[in-house]
N, C-alpha and C positions, 0 to 999 in steps of 0.2 A: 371363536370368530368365524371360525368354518373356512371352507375353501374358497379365496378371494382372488382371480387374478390380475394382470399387472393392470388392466384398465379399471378396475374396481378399486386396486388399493389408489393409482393415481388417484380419483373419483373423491375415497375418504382423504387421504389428506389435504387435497386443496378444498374440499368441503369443511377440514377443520382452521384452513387459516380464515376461511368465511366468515367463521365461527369467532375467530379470534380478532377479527381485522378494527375491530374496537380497541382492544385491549396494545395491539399492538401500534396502530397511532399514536393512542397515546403516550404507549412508551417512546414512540420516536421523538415526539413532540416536546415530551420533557426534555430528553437528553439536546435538544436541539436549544431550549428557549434557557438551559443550561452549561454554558462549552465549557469545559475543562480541556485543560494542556496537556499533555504529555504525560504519564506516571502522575496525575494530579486526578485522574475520571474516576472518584469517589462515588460520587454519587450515583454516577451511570453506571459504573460497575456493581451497585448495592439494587437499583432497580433491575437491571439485568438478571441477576443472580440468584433475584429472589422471583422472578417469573419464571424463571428454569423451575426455582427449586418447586416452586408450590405446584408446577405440573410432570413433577415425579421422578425431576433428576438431581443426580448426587453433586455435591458442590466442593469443588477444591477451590481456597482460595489464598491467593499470593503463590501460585506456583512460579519455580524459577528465581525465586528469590525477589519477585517484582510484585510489591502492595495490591498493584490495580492488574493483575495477570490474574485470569482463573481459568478455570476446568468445571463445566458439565457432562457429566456423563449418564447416557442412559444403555442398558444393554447389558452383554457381556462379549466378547471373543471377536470372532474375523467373519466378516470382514468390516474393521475400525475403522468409520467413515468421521473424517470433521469438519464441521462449517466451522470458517474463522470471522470471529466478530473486531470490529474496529469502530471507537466510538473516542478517541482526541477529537479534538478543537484546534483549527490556526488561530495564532496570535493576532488580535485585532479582530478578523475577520468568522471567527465563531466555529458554525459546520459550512462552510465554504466548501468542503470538499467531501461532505455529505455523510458523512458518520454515523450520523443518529439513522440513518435509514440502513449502513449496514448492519449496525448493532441489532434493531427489529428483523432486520429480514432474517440474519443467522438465529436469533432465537427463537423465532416465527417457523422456519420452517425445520427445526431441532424439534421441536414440541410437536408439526405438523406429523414428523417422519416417524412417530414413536408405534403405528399400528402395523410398518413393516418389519419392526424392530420385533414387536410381541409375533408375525406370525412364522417369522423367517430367523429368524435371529442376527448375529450381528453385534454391532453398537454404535452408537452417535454420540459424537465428544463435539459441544462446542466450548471453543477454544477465545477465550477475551484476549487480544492484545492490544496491550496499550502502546500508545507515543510512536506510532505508524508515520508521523509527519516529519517529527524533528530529530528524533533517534533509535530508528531502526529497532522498537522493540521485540518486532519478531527474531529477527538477525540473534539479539540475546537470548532469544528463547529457544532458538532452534541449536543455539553454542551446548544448550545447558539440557539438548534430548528432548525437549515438547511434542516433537514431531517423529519422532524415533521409530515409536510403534503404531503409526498411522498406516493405513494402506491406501489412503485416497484424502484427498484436502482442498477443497470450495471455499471459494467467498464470490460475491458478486458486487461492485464500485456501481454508484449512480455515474450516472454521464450524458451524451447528449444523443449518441446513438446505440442501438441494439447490438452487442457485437459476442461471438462467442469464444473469441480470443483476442488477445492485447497485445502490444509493442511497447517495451518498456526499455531500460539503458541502464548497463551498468553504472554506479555511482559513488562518487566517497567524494566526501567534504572536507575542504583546506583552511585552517586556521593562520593566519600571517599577520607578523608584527613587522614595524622598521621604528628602529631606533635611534634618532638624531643627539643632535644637540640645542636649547633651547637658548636665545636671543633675542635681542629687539628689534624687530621687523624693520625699521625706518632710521632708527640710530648705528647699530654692528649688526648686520644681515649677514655681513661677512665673518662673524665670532660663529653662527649658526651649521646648523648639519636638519636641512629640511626633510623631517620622517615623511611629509604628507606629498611632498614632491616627488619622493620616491616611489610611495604607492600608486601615486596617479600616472608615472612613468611605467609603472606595473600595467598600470589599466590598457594603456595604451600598448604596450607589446601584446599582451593577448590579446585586440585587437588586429594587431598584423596577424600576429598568429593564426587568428580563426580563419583564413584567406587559406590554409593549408593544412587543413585538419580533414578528415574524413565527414562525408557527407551529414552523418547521424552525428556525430557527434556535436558537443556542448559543454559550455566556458562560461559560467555565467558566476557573478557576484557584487557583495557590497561594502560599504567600508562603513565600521563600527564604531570607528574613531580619527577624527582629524584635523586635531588641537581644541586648541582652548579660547582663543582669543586672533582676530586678524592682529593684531599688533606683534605677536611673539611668536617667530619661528619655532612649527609645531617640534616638538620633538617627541613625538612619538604618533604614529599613525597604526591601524589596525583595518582587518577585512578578514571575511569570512565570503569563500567559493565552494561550488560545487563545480565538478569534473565530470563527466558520463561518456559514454561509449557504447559502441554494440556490445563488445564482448572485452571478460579481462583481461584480455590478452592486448587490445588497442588502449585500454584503460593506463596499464603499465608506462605502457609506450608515450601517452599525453600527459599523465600526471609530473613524468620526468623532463618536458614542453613546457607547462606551463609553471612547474619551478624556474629554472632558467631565465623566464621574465622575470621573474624576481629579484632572481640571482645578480641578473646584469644591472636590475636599478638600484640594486645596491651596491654596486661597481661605481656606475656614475655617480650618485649622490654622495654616497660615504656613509650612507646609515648603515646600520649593522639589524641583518636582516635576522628574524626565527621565526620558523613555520612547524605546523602539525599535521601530519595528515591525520584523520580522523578515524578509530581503529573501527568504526562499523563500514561497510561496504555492501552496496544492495546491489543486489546478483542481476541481472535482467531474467527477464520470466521466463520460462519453459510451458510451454501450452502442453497440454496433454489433449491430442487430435480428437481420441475416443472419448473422451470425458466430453469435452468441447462440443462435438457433433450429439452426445444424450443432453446436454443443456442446450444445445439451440432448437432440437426439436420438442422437448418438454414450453420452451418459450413462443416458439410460433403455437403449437397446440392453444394458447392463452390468445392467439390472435396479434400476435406480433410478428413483425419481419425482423430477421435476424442477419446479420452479417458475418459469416463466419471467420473474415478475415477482417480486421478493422483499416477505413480506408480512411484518405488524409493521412498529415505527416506531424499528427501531436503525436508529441511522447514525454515520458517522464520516469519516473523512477520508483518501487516499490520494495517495501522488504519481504510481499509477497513472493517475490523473485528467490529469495534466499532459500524460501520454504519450498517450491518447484525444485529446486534442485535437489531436494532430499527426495519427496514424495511425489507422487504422480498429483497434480494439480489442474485449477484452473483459474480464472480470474474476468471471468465475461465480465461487459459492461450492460447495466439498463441505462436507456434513457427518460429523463425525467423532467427534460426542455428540448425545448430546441436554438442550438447556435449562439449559446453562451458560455464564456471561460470559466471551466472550474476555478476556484481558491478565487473566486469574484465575489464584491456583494451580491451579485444577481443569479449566481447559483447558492450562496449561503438562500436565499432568500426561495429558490425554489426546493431546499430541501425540507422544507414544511412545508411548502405546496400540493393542492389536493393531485398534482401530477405525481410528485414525488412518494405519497404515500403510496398510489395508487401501484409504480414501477417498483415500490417494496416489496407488495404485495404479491404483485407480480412474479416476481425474483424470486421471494419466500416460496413461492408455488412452483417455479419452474426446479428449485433445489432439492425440493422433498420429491418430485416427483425424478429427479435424477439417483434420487436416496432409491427408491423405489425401484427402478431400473438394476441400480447395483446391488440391492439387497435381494431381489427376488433370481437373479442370473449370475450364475459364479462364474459361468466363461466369459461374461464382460466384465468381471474384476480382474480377470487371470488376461486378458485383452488388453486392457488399462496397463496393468503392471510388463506385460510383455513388452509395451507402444515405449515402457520407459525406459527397463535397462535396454534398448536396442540404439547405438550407436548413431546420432545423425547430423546433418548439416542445416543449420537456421541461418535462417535471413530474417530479418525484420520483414514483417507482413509476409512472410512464405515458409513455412515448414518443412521441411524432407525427412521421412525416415532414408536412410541410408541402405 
């Protein structure tokens, strides 16, 4: 290949996603006009797998013990870079939250990044993980070493603006029953033990509650069950929350808040209460500053503005987060509209959009050209990894090393 450098090889690989931008719409476009749930992304994961394979990398499939988990790998040695692909479907709502464009862009720009791999050496792992929405499959993958022997770990989220890092909340989900006694609504109300009035007396203490919870933080949920008929005192009610915070440490602190609502409406009503917390917990992200700052200028070079701090006060939750805290990470956002709510129809609907393909593309180009950065410069991986074990203080939307 001869002697190419960093502007040259930038040059071939986003030359090769040109090349590819066929191929890879239409991969996004199937998985899109396709959703699959959670550990169910058969299909997406068999198309995926097999565009890795037939452009020259090695395929592990079901790692971790999980069907729709896999591993491409192309390379050998250090430094082990890997885009994480995510390609579930919400319930109802499809790719609402734009999956099928991450799943392209990670293979898109895995396959892009393969000519800094051949001159520099190295390796590129991209990594499938499924069931990102509903449960935390990275969380299990990272339990079971996936990320072990990584030295760096990317993905890029569609979204509404450019940004080259995120604000995410810690998180874990709460499973709760109340168990009454059932009766006849209008004949003996009094033989009765109302489960549904308990829950709803739930609803409303976390209510008061939220009036004295930390700013970030969030209490949100629904009820999955709540009886059977107006006439017969429910006796049995159900709901499923989500919990979040800055950090675990405030997490601890609210989860054992918003038991206590509970707790008490089962005091007053008499139903007899049981709850679950949910053993996955999605970490809040860790940006990594120097990865972050080669992904936003690899992305303006494409002719976008980039935000290097995400402004506005959306936030939500990731098991990207989980992964950050092993490895040195990042998790920028492309935009792919403007000023619509993800997990919407009207972002389902823009992530086949020729904007959204377009912010794939995009993405797929600013990745590989970040591959490119760290493949061809060993003291910006040794940078990278120093930014991470170094001790420091986060704030949502503001970073400090310490």
């Amino acid at each position: 290949m001869g002697d190419l450098n960093i502007e040259e090889l930038k040059a071939l690989v986003t030359d090769n996603i040109n090349a590819h931008c066929h191929q890879l719409s239409e991969l996004s476009l199937k998985i899109h006009s396709n959703p699959e749930l959670g550990f169910h992304e058969v299909r997406a994961v068999a198309w995926l797998t097999h565009y890795l394979e037939e452009n020259g990398f090695f395929i592990e499939q079901g790692i971790c013990g999980l069907p729709t988990a896999f591993r491409g790998s192309y390379g050998q040695g250090k430094p082990a870079i890997a885009i994480l692909a995510e390609y579930d479907a919400l319930p109802g709502l499809g790719h609402a939250c734009g999956h099928n464009l991450i799943a392209a862009c990670a293979v898109g720009a895995g396959v892009a990044s393969k000519p800094a791999i051949d001159h520099f050496g190295g390796s590129i792992h991209i990594i499938g993980t499924p069931a990102e929405e509903l449960y935390g499959g990275k969380i299990i993958m990272a339990n079971k070493g996936a990320f072990d022997n990584l030295d760096i770990a990317m993905i890029v989220h569609p979204e509404v603006h450019d940004t080259a890092t995120i604000q995410t909340l810690a998180c874990q989900s709460l499973e709760v029953e109340f168990f009454g006694k059932a009766a006849h609504a209008a004949a003996s109300p009094e033989a009765g033990i109302n489960a549904l009035e308990a829950m709803l007396n739930s609803f409303a203490a976390i209510n008061s509650l939220r009036q004295h919870i930390k700013d970030k933080a969030r209490i949100h949920g629904i009820i999955t069950d709540g009886g059977e008929a107006a006439n017969i005192v429910p006796a049995h009610s159900a709901a499923t929350f989500l919990v979040r915070a800055e950090d675990d440490t405030y997490l601890g602190e609210l989860k054992q808040k918003v038991i206590n609502c509970f707790i008490g409406a089962a005091t007053a009503s008499g139903a007899r209460l049981e709850y679950k917390w949910e053993d996955i917990c999605y970490a809040p992200m860790r940006n990594n500053l120097t990865l972050a700052q080669l992904f936003k200028q690899n992305m303006e070079s494409l002719g976008r503005q980039v935000e290097f701090y995400a402004s506005g006060s959306a936030l939500g939750s990731t098991d990207m987060g989980n992964v950050s805290q092993l490895v040195p990470s990042i998790h920028p956002h492309v935009a792919i509209a403007e000023e619509i709510s993800i997990h919407s129809p009207q972002f389902a609907l823009a992530a086949a959009s020729e904007s959204g393909i377009k912010g794939m593309l995009d993405a797929a180009k600013a990745l590989a050209m970040t591959v490119v950065d760290l493949i061809t410069n060993p003291e910006t991986v040794t940078k990278v990894k120093k930014e991470f074990k170094t001790p420091r203080k986060i704030k949502l939307g503001e970073e400090e090393v310490c």
